[in-house]
C-alpha positions in Angstrom: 3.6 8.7 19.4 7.4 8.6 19.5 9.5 8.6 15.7 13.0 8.0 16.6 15.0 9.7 14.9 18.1 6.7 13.2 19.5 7.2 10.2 21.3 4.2 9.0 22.6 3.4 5.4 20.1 1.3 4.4 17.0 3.7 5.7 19.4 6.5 3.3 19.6 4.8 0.1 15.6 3.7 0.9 14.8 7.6 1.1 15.9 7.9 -2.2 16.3 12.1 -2.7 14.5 12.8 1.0 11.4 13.5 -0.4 8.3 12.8 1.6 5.7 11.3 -1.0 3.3 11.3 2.2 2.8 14.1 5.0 0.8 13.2 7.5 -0.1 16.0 10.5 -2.7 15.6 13.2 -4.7 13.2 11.5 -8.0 11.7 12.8 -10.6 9.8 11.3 -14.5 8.6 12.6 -17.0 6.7 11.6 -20.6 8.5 12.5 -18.9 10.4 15.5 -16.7 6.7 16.8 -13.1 7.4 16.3 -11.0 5.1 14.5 -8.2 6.9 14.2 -6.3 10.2 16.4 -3.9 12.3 16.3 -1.8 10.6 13.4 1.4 12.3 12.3 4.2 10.6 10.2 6.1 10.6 6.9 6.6 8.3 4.2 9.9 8.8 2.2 10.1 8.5 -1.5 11.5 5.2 -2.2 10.3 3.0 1.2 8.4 0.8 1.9 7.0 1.9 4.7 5.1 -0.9 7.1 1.7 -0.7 9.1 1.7 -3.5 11.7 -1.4 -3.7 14.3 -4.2 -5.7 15.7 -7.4 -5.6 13.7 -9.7 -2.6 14.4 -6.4 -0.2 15.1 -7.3 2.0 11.8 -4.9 1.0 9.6 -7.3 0.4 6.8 -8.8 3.6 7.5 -5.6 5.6 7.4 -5.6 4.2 3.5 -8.8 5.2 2.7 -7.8 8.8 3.8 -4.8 9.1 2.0 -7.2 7.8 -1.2 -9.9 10.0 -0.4 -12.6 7.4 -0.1 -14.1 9.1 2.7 -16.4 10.4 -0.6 -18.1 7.4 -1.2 -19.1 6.9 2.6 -21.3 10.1 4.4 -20.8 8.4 7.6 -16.7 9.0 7.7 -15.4 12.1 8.6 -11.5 13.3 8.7 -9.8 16.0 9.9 -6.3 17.1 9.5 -3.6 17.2 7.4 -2.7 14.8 4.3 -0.4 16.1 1.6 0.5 13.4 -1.3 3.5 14.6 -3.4 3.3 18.3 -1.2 -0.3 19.0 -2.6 -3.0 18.6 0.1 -5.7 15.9 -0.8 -8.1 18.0 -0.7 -6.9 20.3 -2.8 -7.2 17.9 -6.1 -10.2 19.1 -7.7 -10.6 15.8 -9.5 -10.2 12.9 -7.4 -9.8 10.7 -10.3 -6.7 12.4 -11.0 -5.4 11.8 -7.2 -6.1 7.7 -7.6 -4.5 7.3 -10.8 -1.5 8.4 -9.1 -2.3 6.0 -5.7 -2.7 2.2 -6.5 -4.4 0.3 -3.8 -4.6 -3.1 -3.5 -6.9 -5.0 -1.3 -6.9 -8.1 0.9 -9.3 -9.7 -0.9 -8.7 -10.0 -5.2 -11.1 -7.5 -6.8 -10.9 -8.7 -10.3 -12.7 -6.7 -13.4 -15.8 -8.8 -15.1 -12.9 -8.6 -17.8 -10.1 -10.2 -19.8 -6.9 -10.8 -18.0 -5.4 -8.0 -21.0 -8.5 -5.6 -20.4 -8.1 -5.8 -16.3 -4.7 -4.3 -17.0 -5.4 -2.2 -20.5 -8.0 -0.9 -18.8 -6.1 2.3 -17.1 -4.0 3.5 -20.3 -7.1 3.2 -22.1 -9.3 5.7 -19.9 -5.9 7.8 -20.0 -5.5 8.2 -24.0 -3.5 5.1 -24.7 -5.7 3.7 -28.2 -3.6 2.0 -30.5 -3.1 -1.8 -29.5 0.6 -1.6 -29.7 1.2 0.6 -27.3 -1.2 -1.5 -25.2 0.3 -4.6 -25.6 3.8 -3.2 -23.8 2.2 -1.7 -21.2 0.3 -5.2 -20.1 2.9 -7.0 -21.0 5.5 -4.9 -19.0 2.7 -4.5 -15.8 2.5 -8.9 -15.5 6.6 -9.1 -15.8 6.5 -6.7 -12.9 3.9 -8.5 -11.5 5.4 -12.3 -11.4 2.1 -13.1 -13.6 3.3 -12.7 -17.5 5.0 -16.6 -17.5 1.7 -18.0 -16.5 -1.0 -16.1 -18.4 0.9 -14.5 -21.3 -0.9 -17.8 -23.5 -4.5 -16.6 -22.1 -4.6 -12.6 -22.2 -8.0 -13.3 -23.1 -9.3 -15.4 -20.9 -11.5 -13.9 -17.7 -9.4 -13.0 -15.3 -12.0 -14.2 -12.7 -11.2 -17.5 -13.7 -7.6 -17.2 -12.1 -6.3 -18.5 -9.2 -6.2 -16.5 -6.1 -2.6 -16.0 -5.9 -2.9 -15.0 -9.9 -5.7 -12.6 -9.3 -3.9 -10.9 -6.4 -1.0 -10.0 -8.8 -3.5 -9.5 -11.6 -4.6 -6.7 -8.8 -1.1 -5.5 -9.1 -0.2 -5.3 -12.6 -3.5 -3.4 -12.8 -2.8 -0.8 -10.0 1.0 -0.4 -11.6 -0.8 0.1 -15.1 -1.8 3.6 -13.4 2.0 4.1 -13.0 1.7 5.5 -9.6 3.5 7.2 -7.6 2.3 5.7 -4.5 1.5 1.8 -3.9 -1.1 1.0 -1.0 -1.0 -2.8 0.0 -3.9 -3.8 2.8 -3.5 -7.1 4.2 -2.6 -8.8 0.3 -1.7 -12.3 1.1 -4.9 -13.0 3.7 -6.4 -15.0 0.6 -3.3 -16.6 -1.1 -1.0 -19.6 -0.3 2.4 -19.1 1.6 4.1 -19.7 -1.8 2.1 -17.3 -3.0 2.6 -14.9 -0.4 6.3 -15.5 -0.8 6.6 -14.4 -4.8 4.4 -11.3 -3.9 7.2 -10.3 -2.0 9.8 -10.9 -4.1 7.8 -8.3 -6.4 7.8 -5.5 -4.0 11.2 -5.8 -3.4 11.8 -5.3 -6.7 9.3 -2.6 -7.1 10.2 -0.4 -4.1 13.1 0.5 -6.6 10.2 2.9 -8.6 7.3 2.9 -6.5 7.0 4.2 -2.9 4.7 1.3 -1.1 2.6 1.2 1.9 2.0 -2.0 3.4 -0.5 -2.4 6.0 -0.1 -6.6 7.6 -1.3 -8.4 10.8 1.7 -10.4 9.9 4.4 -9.2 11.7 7.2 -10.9 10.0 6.4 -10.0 6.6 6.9 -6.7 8.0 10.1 -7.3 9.2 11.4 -8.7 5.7 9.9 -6.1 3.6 9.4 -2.6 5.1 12.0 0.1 5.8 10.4 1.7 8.4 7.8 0.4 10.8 4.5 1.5 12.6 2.8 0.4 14.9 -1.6 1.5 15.1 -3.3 0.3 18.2 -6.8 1.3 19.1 -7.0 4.3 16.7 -3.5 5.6 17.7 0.1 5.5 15.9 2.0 4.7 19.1 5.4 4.2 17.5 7.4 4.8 14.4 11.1 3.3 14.0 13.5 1.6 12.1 12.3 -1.9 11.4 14.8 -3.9 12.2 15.8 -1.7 15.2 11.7 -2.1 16.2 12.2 -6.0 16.3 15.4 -6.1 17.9 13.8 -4.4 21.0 14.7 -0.8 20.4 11.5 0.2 21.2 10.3 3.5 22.9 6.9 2.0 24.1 6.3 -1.4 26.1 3.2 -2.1 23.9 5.0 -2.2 20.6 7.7 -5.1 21.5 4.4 -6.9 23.5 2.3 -6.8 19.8 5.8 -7.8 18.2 6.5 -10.7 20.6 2.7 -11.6 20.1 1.4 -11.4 23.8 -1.4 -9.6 22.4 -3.0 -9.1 18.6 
């Protein structure tokens, strides 16, 4: 893996105070003794969005997993080596629970609640101590304006939000992971089930948000990559084989043939 090292202005002002929210060293990941992952090691800067860009089956969605420790609900994945969220190992948090409410994922497909659209995102503060209903109400209320979603449900908070669009559950997904007020924000391929519109005002979001919220974004769309992340890298068969600048990586300062092939799309 080769991390050039180009500081620009823009890659400065995304670092915010130069503190890595994510430390990765030496990382590998399998699946019942397959790897899926090897020898990972990278950084994600407070304040970046930081982009994942590689054909499917590279381990991008299990490097997520790892950083969320969800290698507990599966006796068949196994990972070695180092991951340090906010400088505390992963490992090291006794209760889990207490890691994820500080790491909002959100997954390609909508994974709405069985519950009200104001439940899906009330449902967070209340498991953390929030009770009385005014308090509640600014938190959802403040978690759909960050999500692009307030305009269009704010007259049916208690309608299902299963009955939602896709696009709508998608950022009903994200004003329910930012109810957590995390520190981190882990995106995995979110626009594979919405509209280019869609797609489009999800974006618009993160840009907004990457001013609070450190973000990971894992795509197989290689442009949304270049318009949203900071920094770029590129997985291919279970190995980080580049980390750069993004706009650098697409301009063709690359240090490895196969990430400007995957860019250009002559594979993927």
């Amino acid at each position: 893996m080769v991390e050039p090292a180009v500081n620009t202005p823009g890659a400065q002002a995304a670092s915010g105070n130069g503190r890595n929210v994510v430390e990765i060293k030496n990382l590998s990941i399998s699946y019942s003794g397959q790897t899926a992952l090897e020898g990972v090691n990278l950084t994600v800067r407070e304040g970046e969005i930081f982009g994942i860009i590689g054909p499917a089956g590279s381990g991008k969605t299990s490097f997520l997993k790892a950083i969320n420790r969800m290698d507990l609900f599966s006796t068949a994945m196994e990972v070695k080596g180092g991951i340090r969220f906010l400088g505390r190992d992963v490992k090291d948090w006794r209760n889990v629970y207490a890691l994820r409410s500080r790491v909002g994922v959100v997954f390609p497909l909508p994974v709405g609640l069985p519950l009200s659209v104001y439940d899906n995102v009330a449902l967070a503060p209340r498991l953390r101590g929030v009770k009385k209903k005014a308090d509640l109400d600014i938190i959802v209320e403040r978690c759909l304006q960050r999500a692009a979603l307030w305009d269009e449900v704010k007259d049916r908070l208690d309608s299902l939000g299963s009955l939602l669009s896709g696009g709508q559950q998608q950022r009903l997904t994200i004003a329910r992971s930012l109810s957590q007020d995390p520190d981190l924000l882990m995106l995995d391929e979110f626009s594979i089930a919405v509209d280019p519109v869609t797609t489009m005002r999800i974006e618009d979001v993160l840009k907004e948000l990457r001013k609070e919220i450190t973000i990971i974004l894992v795509t197989n769309l290689v442009q949304q990559a270049r318009r949203l992340a900071d920094r770029t890298a590129f997985f291919l068969n279970g190995e980080c084989v580049e980390i750069g600048e993004t706009e650098a990586l697409f301009t063709g300062t690359v240090k490895d043939q196969r990430t400007l092939d995957y860019i250009e799309g002559r594979f993927g």
